[in-house]
N, C-alpha and C positions, 0 to 999 in steps of 0.2 A: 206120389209126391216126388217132385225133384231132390237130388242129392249131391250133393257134391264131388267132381269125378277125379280121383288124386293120381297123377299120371308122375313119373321119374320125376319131369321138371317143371311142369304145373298145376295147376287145380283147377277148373271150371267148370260150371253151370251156365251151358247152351240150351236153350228152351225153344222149338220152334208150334208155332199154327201151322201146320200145311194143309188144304183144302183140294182133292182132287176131284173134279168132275168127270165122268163115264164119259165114253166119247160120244159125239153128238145127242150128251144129257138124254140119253137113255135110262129108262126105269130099269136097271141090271141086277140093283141089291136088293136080291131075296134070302130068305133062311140059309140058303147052301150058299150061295155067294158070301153073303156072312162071316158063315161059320169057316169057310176058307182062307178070306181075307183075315180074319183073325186069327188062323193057326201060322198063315205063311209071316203074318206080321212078327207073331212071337218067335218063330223058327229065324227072321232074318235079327230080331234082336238079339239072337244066342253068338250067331257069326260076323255079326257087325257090328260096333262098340255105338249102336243106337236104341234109346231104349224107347218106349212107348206107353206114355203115360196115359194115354187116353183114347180111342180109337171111336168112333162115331161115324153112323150113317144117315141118310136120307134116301131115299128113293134114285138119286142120279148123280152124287154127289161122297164122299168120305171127308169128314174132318179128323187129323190128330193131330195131336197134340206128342211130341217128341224133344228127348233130349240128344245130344249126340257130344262129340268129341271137336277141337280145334282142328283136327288134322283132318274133316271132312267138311267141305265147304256145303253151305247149304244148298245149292246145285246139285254136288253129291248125292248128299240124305235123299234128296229126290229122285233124281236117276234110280239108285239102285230102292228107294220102296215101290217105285210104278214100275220098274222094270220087272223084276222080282215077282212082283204081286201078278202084274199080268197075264206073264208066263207059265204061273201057279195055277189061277185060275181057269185060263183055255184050256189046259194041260189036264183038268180033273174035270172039267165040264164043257169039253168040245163043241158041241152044239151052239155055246151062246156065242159065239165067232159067224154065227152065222145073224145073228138076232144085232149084232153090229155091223151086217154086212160084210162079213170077210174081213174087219181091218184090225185095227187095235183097241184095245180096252178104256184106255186113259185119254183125255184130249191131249191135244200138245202143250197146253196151257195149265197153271195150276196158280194158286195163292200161299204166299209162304212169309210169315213175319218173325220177328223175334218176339218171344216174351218175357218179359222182365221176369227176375226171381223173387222179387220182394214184394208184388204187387199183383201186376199185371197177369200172375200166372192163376190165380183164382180169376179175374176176371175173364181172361181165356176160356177158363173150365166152365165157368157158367155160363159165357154166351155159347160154348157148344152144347152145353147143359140145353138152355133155354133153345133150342133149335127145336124140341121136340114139340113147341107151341107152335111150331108153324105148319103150316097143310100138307107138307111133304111128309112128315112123321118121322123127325129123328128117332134114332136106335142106339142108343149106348152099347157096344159091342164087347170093350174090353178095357179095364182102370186097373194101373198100376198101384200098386197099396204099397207102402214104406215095408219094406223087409228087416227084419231085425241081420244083426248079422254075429259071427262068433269069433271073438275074439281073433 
C-alpha cells in the first residue's frame, strides 16, 4: 500500500503503472528470469527512493506498479528500473542475450501513467490483478504489504 513520503520540505504520494515489454515481445519471463527481476527490483528500491508496490509478469511483458519521489521524473523511474534490471539480468543469465539476438532486453518503448491515491490505485492493482485471466498467464512476482514502523 502507498504511503505517504515526508521529505524536509514536502510530502507526496507519486504512484506510477509502468508496463515494460521484452524486446521484440519475446517470451523471456521464466522462473529464473523472475526470481531475478524481483531481487534486482528490491535491491534497486533500497538505493533509490523508489518503492515497488507491485511487480507482475506475463510471458513478454512486466507490469508495476511504483511509487517514487518529486525529485525523479517519470523518465527517470524508467531509465534506471530497465536500465538496472537489464544489466542484472544478462549479467546472471548470459545466454538469454543470445535468445534476443545479441541486443537488449527491454524494447525502447514502454507504458507509464499516474495513479491516483484515493481511487485509482486499487483499480490499478486489479487490472494487473486481472491480467492473470488472460492467455499469456500473469504472474504476481512481488506486493508491497504496509510496514508498521517504530516510533
Amino acid at each position: 500500500m502507498s504511503e505517504y513520503v515526508h521529505k524536509h520540505h514536502n510530502v507526496s504520494v507519486l504512484l506510477y503503472h509502468l508496463v515494460c515489454p521484452a524486446k521484440y515481445r519475446r517470451v523471456v519471463f521464466t522462473e529464473e528470469v523472475d526470481l531475478i527481476l524481483k531481487e534486482v527490483c528490491l535491491e534497486i528500491a533500497k538505493r533509490y527512493e523508489i518503492i515497488f508496490l507491485e511487480i507482475g509478469v506475463e510471458k513478454d511483458h512486466v507490469h508495476f506498479l511504483l511509487q517514487s519521489v518529486p525529485s525523479y521524473s517519470p523518465t527517470e523511474v524508467v531509465k534506471i528500473v530497465k536500465s538496472i534490471t537489464a544489466r542484472e539480468i544478462f549479467k546472471r543469465i548470459p545466454g538469454l542475450r543470445r535468445k534476443l539476438w545479441g541486443g537488449e532486453f527491454w524494447t525502447k518503448g514502454y507504458f507509464i501513467s499516474t495513479v491516483g491515491c484515493h481511487g485509482n490505485e486499487e483499480a490499478i492493482k486489479n487490472y494487473v490483478k486481472n491480467q492473470g485471466r488472460s492467455e499469456k498467464g500473469y504472474k504476481k512476482l512481488h506486493r508491497q504489504e504496509l510496514q508498521l514502523e517504530l516510533f
